[in-house]
KEDREN-138321 format. One record per residue (C-alpha): residue number from 1; residue in one letter; x, y, z. Coordinates in nm, 3 decimals, always signed. Example, Ala and Ser with C-alpha at 12.3 -4.5 7.8 and 13.67 -1.06 7.14 Angstrom:
<atoms>
<atom num="1" residuo="a" u="+1.230" v="-0.450" w="+0.780"/>
<atom num="2" residuo="s" u="+1.367" v="-0.106" w="+0.714"/>
</atoms>
This chain:
<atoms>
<atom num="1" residuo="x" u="+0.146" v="-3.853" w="-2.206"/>
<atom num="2" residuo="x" u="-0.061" v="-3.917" w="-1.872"/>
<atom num="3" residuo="x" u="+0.038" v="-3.525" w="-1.783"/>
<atom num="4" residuo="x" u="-0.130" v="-3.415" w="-2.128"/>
<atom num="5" residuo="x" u="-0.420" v="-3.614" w="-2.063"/>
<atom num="6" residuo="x" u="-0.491" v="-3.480" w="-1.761"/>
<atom num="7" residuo="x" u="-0.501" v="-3.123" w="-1.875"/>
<atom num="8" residuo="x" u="-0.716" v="-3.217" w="-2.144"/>
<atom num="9" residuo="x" u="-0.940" v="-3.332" w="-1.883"/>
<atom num="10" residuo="x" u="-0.887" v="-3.001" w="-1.697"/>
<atom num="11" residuo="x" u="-0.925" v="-2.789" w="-2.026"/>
<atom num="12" residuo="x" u="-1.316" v="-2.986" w="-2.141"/>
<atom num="13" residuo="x" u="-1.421" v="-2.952" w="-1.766"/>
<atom num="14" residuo="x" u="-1.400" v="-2.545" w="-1.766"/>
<atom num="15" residuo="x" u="-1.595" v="-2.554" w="-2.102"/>
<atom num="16" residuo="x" u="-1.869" v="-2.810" w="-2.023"/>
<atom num="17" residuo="x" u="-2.220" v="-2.647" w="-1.845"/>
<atom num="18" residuo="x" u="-2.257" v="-2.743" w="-1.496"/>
<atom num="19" residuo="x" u="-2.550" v="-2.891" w="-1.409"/>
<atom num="20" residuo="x" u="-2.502" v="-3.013" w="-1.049"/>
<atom num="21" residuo="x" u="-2.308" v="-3.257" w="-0.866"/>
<atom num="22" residuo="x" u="-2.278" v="-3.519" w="-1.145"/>
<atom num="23" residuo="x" u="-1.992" v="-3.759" w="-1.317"/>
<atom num="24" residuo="x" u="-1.997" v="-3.822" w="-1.615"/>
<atom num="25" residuo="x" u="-1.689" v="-4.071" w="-1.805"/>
<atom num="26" residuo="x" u="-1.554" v="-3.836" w="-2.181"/>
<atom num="27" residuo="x" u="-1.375" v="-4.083" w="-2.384"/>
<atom num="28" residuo="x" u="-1.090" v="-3.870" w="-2.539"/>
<atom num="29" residuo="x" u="-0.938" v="-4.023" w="-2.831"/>
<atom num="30" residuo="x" u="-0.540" v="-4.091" w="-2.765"/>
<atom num="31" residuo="x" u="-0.331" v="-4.330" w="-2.888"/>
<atom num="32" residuo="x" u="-0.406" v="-4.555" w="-2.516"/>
<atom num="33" residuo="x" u="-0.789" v="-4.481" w="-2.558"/>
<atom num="34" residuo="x" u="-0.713" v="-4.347" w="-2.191"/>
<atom num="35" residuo="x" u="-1.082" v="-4.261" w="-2.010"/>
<atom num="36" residuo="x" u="-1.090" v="-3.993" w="-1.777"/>
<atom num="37" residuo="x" u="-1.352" v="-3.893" w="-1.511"/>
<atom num="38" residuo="x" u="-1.493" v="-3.596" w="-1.540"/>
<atom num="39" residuo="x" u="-1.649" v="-3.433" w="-1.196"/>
<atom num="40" residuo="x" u="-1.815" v="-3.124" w="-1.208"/>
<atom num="41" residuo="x" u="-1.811" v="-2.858" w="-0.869"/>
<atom num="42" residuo="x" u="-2.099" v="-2.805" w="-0.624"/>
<atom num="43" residuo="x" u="-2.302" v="-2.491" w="-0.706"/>
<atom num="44" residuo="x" u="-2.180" v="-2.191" w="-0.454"/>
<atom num="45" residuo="x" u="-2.397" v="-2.197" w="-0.151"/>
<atom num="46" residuo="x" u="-2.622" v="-1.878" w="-0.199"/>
<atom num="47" residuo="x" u="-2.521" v="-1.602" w="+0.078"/>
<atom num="48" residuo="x" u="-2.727" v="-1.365" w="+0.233"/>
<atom num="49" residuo="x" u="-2.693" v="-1.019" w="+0.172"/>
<atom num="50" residuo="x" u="-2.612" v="-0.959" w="+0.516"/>
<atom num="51" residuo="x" u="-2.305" v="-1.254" w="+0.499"/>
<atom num="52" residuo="x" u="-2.186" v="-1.085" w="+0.193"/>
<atom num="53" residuo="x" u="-2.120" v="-0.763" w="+0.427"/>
<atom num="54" residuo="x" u="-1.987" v="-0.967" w="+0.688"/>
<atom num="55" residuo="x" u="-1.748" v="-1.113" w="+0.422"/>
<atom num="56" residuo="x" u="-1.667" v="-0.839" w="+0.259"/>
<atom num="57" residuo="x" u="-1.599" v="-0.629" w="+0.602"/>
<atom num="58" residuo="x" u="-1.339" v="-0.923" w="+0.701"/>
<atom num="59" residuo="x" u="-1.168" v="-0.921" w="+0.404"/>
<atom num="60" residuo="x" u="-1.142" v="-0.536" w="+0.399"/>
<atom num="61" residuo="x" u="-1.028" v="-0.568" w="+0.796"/>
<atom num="62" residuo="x" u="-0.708" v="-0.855" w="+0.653"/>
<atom num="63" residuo="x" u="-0.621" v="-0.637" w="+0.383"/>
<atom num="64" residuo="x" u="-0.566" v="-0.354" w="+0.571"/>
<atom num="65" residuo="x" u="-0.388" v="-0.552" w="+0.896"/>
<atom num="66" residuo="x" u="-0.137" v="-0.665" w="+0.580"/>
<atom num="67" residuo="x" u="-0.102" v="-0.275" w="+0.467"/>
<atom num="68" residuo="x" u="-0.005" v="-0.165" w="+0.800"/>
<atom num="69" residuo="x" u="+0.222" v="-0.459" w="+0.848"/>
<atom num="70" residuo="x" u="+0.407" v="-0.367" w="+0.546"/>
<atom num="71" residuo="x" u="+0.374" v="+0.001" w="+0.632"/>
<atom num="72" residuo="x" u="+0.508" v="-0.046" w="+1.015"/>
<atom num="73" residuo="x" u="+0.780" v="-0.344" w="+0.874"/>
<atom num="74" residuo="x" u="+0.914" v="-0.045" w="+0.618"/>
<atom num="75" residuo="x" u="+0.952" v="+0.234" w="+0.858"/>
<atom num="76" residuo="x" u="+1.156" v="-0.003" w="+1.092"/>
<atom num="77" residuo="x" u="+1.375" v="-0.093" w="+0.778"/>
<atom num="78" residuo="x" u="+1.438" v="+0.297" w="+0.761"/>
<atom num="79" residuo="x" u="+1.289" v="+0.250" w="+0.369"/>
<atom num="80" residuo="x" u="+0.984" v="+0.409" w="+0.275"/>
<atom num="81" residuo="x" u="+0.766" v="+0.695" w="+0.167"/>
<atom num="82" residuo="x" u="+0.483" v="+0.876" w="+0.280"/>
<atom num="83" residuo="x" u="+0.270" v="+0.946" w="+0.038"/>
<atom num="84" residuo="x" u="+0.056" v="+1.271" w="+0.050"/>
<atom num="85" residuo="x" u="-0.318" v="+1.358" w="-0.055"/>
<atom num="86" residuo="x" u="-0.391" v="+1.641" w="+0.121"/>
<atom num="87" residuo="x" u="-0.134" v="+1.865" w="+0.316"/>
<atom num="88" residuo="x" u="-0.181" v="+2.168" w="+0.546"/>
<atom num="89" residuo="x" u="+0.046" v="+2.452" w="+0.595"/>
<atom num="90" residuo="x" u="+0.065" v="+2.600" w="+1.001"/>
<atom num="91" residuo="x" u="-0.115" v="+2.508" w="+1.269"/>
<atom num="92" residuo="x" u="-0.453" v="+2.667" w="+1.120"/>
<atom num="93" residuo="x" u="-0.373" v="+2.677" w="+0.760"/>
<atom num="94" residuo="x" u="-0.550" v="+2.566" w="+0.511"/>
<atom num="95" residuo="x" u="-0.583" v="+2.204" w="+0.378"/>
<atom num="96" residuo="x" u="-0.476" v="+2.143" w="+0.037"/>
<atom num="97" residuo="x" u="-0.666" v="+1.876" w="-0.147"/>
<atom num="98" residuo="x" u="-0.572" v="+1.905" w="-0.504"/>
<atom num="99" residuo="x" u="-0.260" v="+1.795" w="-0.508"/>
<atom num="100" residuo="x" u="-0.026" v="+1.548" w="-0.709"/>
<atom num="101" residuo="x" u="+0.095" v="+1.242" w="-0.496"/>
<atom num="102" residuo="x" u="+0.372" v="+1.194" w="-0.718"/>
<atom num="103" residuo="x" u="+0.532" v="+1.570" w="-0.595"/>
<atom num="104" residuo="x" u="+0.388" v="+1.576" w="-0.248"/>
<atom num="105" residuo="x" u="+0.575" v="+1.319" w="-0.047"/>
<atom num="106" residuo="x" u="+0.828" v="+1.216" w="+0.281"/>
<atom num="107" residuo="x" u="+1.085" v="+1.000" w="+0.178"/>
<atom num="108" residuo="x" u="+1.340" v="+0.799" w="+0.389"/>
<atom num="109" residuo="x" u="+1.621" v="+0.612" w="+0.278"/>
<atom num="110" residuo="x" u="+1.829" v="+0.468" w="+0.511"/>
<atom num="111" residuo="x" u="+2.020" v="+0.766" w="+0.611"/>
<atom num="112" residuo="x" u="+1.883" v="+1.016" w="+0.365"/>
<atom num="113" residuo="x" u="+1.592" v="+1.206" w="+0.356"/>
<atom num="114" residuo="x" u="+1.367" v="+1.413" w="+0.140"/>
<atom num="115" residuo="x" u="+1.081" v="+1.595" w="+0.246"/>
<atom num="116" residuo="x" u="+0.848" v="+1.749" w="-0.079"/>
<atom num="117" residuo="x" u="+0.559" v="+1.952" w="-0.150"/>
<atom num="118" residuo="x" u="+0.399" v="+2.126" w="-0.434"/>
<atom num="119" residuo="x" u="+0.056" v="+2.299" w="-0.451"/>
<atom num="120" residuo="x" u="+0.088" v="+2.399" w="-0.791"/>
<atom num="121" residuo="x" u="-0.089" v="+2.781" w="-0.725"/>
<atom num="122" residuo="x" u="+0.108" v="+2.938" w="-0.986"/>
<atom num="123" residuo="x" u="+0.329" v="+3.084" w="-0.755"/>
<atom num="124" residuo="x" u="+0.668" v="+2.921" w="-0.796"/>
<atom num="125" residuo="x" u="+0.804" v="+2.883" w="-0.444"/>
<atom num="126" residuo="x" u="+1.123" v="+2.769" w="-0.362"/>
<atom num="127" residuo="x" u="+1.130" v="+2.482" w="-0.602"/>
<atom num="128" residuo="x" u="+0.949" v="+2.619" w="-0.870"/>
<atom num="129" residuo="x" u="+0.666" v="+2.375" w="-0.804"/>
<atom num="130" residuo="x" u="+0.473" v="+2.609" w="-0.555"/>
<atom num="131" residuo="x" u="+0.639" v="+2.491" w="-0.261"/>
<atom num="132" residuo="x" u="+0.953" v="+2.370" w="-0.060"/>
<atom num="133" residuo="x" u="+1.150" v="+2.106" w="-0.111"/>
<atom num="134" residuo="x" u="+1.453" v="+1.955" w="+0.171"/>
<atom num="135" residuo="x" u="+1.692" v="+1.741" w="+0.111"/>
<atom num="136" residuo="x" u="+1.905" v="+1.591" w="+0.402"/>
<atom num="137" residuo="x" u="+2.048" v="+1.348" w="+0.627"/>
<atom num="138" residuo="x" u="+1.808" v="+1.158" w="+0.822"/>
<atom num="139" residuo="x" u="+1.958" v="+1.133" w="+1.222"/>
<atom num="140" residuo="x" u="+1.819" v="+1.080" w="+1.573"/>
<atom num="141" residuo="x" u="+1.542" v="+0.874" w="+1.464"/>
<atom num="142" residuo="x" u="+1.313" v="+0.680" w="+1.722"/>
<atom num="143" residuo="x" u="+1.039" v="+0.495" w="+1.716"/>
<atom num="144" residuo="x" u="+0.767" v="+0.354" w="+1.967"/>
<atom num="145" residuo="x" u="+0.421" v="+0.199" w="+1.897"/>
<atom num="146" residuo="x" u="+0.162" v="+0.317" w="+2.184"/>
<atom num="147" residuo="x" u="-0.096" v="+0.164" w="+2.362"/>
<atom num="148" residuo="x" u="-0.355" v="+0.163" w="+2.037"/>
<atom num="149" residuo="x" u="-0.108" v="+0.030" w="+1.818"/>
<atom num="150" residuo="x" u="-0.044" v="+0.331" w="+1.648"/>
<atom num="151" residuo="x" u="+0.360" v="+0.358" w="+1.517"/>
<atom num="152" residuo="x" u="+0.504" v="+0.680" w="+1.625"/>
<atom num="153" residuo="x" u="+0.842" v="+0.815" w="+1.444"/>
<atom num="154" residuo="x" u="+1.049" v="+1.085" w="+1.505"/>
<atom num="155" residuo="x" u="+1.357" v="+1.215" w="+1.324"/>
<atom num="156" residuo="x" u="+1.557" v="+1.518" w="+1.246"/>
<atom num="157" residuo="x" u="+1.618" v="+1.590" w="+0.881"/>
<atom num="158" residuo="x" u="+1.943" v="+1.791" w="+0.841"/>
<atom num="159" residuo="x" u="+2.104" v="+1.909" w="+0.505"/>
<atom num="160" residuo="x" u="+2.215" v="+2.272" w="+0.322"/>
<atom num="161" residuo="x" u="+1.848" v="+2.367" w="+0.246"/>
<atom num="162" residuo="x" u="+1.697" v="+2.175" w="+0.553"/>
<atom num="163" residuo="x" u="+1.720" v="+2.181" w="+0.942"/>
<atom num="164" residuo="x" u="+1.355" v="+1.982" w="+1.034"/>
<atom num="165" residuo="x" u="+1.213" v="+1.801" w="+1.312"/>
<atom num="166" residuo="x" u="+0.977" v="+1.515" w="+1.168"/>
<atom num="167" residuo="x" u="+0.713" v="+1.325" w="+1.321"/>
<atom num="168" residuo="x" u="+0.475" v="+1.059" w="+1.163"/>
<atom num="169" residuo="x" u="+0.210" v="+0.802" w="+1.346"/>
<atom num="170" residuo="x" u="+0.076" v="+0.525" w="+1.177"/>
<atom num="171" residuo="x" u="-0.259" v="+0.402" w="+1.241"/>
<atom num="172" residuo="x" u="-0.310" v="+0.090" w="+1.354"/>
<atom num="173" residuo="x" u="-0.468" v="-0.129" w="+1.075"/>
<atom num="174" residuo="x" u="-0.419" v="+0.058" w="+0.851"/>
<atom num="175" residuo="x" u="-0.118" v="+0.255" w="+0.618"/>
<atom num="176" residuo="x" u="-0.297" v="+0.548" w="+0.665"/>
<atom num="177" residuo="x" u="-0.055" v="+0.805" w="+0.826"/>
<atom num="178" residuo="x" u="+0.000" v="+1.173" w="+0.949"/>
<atom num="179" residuo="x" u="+0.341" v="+1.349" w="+0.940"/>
<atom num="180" residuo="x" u="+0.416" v="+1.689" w="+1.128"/>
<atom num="181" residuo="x" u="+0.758" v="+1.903" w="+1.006"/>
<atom num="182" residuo="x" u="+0.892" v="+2.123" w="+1.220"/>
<atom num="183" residuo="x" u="+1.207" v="+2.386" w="+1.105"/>
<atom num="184" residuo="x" u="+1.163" v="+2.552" w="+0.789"/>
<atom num="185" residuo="x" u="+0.822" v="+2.570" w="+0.612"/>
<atom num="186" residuo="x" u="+0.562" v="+2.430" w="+0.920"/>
<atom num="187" residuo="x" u="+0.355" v="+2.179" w="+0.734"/>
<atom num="188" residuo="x" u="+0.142" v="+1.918" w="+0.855"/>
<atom num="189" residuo="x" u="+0.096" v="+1.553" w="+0.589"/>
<atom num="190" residuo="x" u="-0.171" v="+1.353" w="+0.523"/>
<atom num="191" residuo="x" u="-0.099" v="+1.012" w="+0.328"/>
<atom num="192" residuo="x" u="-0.041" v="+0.631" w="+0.316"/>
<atom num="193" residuo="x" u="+0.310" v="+0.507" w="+0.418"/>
<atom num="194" residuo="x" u="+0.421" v="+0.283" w="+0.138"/>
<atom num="195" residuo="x" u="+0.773" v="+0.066" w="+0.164"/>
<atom num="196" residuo="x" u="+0.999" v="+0.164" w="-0.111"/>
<atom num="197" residuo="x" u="+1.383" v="+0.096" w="-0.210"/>
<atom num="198" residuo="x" u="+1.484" v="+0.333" w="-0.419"/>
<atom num="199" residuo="x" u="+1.760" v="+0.154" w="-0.657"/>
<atom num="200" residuo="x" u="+1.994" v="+0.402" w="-0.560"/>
<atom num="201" residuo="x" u="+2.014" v="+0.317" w="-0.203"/>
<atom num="202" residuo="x" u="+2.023" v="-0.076" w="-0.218"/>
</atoms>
């Protein structure tokens, strides 16, 4: 009964106007005739506009320390992806910005490995999506973090369609990332490392 109560209480205090830092006694009709205290919050202190930046920057700078923790904790589990949005092909080639994320991807999975991309040009490729896609064993990986912070990955994909040296680095605060393939198609990947399990590999 006293737990009902109480939520009642909660319940009339969202709908009543606030009007300052007041109390004010509701009788609520029960079968005690139980009186609770209603207390109303402070009003928000005002901010500047320049606080609301300042704010708004920190937060920004904690959600992004928490994306590259996840990011860096993933790639040290040997379970995630790299997700691409723009991709370029050689050393001078050009980059590719209208592209599907969902098709343009590095994957690792414990021991297995897929590396992905599609421009969609209208020119089939090797995987009928305008571009190349590997499918391997993931060996030899390593993995250091320099003096910025930055994650640094290497590994050699290996498989009947795939013979590729991989490198990423992930940026420090952040889970942006850069991936270089080596062996095969020479393609260079621009994306967000993401973890991911895929149920097939728990």
């Amino acid at each position: 009964m006293r737990r009902m109560l109480f939520t009642l209480g909660a319940i009339l205090a969202m709908s009543l106007p606030v009007t300052g830092q007041t109390t004010n006694e509701v009788d609520i009709e029960t079968d005690e005739n139980v009186q609770l205290e209603m207390i109303t919050p402070a009003q928000p202190v005002q901010e500047s506009e320049q606080q609301i930046k300042e704010r708004e920057k920190l937060l920004r700078q904690h959600n992004d320390e928490i994306a590259y923790a996840k990011a860096s904790n993933s790639m040290r589990r040997g379970y995630f992806v790299l997700v691409a949005d723009n991709i370029q092909i050689g050393n001078m080639g050009y980059r590719h910005y209208d592209i599907h994320r969902n098709s343009n991807f590095i994957l690792v999975q414990n021991e297995d490995g897929i590396i992905q991309f599609a421009l969609n040009t209208g020119i089939p490729g090797s995987n009928g999506l305008g571009g190349w896609t590997g499918k391997g064993r993931v060996r030899n990986m390593r993995m250091s973090v320099d003096d910025n912070g930055d994650v640094n990955m290497s590994y050699q994909l290996f498989g009947s369609s795939v013979n590729a040296t991989v490198t990423i680095t992930l940026f420090h605060g952040s889970k942006r990332a850069v991936a270089h393939v080596l062996g095969g198609p020479e393609i260079t990947i621009y994306g967000e490392i993401m973890p991911y399990r895929d149920k097939d590999h728990r």
